[in-house]
C-alpha positions in Angstrom: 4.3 151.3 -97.6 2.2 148.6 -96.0 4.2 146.8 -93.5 5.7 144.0 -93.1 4.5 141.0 -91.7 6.5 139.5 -88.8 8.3 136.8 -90.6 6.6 133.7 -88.4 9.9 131.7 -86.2 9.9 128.6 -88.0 8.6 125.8 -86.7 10.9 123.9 -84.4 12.6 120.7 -86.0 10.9 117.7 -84.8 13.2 115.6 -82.2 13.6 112.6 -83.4 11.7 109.7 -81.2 13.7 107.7 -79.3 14.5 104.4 -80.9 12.4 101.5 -80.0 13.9 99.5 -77.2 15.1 96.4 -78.7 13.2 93.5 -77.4 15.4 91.1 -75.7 14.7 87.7 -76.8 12.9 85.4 -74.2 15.3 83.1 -72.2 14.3 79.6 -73.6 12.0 77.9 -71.2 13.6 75.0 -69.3 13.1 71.9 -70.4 10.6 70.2 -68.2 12.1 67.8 -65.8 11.6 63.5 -66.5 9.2 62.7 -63.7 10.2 61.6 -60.8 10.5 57.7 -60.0 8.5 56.0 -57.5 11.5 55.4 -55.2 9.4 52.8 -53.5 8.4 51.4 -56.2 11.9 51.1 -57.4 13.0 49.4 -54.9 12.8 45.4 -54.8 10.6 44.5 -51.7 12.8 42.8 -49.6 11.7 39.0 -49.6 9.4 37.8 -46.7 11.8 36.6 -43.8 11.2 33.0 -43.1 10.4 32.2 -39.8 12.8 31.1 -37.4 13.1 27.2 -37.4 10.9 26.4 -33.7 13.9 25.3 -31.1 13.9 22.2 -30.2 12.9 20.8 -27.0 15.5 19.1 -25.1 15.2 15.7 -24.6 14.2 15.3 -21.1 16.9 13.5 -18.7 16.4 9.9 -17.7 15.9 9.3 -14.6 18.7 7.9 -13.2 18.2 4.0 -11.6 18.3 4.5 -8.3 21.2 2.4 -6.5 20.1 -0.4 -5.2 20.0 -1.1 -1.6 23.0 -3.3 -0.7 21.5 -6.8 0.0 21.4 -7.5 3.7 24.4 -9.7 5.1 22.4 -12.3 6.5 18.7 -11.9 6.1 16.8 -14.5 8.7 13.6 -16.5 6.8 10.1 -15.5 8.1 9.1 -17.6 10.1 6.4 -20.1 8.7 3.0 -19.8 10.5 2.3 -23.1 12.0 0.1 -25.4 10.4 -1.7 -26.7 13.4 -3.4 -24.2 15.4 -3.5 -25.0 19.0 -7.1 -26.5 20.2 -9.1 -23.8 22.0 -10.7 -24.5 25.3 -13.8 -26.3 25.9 -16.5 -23.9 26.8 -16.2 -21.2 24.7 -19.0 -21.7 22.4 -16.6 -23.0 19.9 -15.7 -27.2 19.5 -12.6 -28.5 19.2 -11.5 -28.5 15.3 -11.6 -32.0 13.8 -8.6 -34.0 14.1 -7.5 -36.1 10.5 -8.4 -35.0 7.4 -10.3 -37.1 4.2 -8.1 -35.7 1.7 -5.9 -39.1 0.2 -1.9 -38.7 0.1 -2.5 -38.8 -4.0 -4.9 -36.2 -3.6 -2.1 -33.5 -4.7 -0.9 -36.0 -6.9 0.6 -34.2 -10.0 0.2 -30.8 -8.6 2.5 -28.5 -7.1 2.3 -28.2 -3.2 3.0 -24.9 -1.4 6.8 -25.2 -0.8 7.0 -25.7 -5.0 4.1 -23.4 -6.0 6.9 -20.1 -5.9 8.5 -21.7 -8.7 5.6 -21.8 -11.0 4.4 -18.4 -13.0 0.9 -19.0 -11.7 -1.3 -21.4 -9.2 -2.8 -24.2 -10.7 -6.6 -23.1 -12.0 -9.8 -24.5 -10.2 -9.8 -26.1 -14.3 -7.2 -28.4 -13.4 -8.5 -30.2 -10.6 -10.1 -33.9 -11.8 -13.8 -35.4 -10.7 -12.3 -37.3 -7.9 -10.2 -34.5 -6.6 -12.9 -31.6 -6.6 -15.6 -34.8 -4.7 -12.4 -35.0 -2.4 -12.2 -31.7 -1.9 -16.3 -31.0 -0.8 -15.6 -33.7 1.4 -13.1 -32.2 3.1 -14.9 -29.1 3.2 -18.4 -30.5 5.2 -16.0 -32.8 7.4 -14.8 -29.0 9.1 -18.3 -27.7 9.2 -20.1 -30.8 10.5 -19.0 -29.7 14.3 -20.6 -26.8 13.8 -23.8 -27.6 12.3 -26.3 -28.4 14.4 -29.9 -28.4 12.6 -33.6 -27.6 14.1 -35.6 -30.0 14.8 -39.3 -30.5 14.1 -41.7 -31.6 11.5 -40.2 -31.8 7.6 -37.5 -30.7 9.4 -35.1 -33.3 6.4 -36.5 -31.2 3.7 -34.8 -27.8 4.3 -32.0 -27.1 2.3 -29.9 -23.7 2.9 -27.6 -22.7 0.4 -25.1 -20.3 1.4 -22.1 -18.4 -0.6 -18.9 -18.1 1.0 -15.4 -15.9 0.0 -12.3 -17.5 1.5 -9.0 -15.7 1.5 -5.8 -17.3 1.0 -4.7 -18.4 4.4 -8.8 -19.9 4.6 -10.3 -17.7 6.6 -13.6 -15.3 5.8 -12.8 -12.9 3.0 -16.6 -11.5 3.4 -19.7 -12.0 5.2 -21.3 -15.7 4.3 -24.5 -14.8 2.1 -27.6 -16.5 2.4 -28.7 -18.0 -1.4 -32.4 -19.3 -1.0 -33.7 -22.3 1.4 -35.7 -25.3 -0.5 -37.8 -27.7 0.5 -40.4 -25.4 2.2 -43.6 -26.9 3.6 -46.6 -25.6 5.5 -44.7 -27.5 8.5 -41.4 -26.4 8.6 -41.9 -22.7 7.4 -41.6 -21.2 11.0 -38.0 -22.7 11.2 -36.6 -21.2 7.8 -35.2 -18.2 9.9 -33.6 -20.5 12.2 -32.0 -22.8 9.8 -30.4 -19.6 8.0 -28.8 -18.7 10.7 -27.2 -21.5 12.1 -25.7 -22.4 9.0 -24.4 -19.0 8.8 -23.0 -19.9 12.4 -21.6 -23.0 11.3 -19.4 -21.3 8.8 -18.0 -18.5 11.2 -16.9 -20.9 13.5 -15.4 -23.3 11.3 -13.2 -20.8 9.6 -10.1 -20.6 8.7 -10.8 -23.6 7.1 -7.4 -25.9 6.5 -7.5 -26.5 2.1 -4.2 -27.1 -0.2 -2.7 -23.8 -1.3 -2.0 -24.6 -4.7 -6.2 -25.4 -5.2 -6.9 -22.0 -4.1 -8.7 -21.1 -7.0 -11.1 -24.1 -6.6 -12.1 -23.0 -3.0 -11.5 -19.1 -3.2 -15.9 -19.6 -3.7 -17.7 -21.8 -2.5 -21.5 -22.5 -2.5 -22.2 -25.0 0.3 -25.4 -26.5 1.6 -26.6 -27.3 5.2 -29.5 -29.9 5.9 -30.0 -32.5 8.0 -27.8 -35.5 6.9 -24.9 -33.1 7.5 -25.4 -33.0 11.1 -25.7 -36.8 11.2 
């Protein structure tokens, strides 16, 4: 007999495959998170700080009055200059001053003399004084400087005329050198003694100062203008 084939092992079962891994189910996604806030634009601004009201100044201190000196017990009155001068000696270059004067007792008439001026605001202006009393006072004024004016002599000697401008002070004497003005009356004759009439009229007036004139007219003679020529010397 033929032989017998090898019975062939049967196959081998197939394993079965390993199950499938179940798929686990996503974790739900987180829910995205509100945007943030603008924390400084949340807040309020804080409201502009006003600016400090400016100190004020103190009010500077008074001075205080300062205390008054304690009037003197007994105060003795300055002594009043005297009026008269005494006459200076002969042969000094200078004359004796004029003794009398042309000025009227009426010539102060309605006007304040010195010892009553203090208790008047203000010296009676140069405006006040009348025709008569400004002719009066000119007079007066030529009668101290006659002594002293002695003119050239020579040919047309009568028809110069110096005018010269004077500043008196209070108390009457020179507040300024006497200025010259202009001479008239010039001629071919007398021209060489111009010069010398000038100056001896300027002469004249420096040594009649201080001239002696009422205090309460001192703003009629504070100025004067006067003129030399030959009648005054006469």
């Amino acid at each position: 007999p033929a032989p017998q084939p090898e019975p062939t092992p049967a196959a081998p079962a197939p394993r079965p495959a390993p199950p499938k891994p179940v798929a686990k189910p996503a974790p739900p996604k987180p829910a995205p998170a509100p945007p943030k806030k603008d924390v400084s634009a949340a807040k309020p601004k804080p409201a502009a700080e006003k600016p400090a009201p400016a100190k004020s100044k103190p009010a500077p201190e008074k001075p205080k009055p300062a205390a008054a000196a304690p009037a003197k017990a007994s105060q003795k009155p300055a002594a009043r200059p005297r009026s008269d001068a005494p006459a200076r000696a002969s042969g000094q270059g200078k004359a004796d001053k004029p003794k009398g004067s042309l000025l009227g007792k009426d010539f102060l008439k309605g006007i304040d003399t010195e010892d009553d001026a203090p208790r008047k605001p203000a010296p009676v202006p140069a405006a006040a004084m009348g025709p008569a009393q400004k002719a009066a006072l000119d007079a007066e004024i030529r009668r101290q400087l006659k002594p002293y004016w002695k003119s050239p002599s020579g040919a047309d000697i009568e028809q110069l005329r110096t005018f010269v401008d004077v500043q008196l002070a209070r108390d009457g004497s020179l507040a300024g050198q006497p200025q010259v003005v202009n001479t008239t009356g010039i001629t071919a004759s007398n021209r060489t003694q111009v010069t010398l009439h000038q100056e001896l009229a300027v002469k004249a007036i420096r040594l009649a100062a201080p001239f002696k004139l009422p205090p309460a007219l001192y703003d009629g003679w504070k100025s004067l203008r006067i003129s030399f020529d030959k009648r005054l010397s006469q």
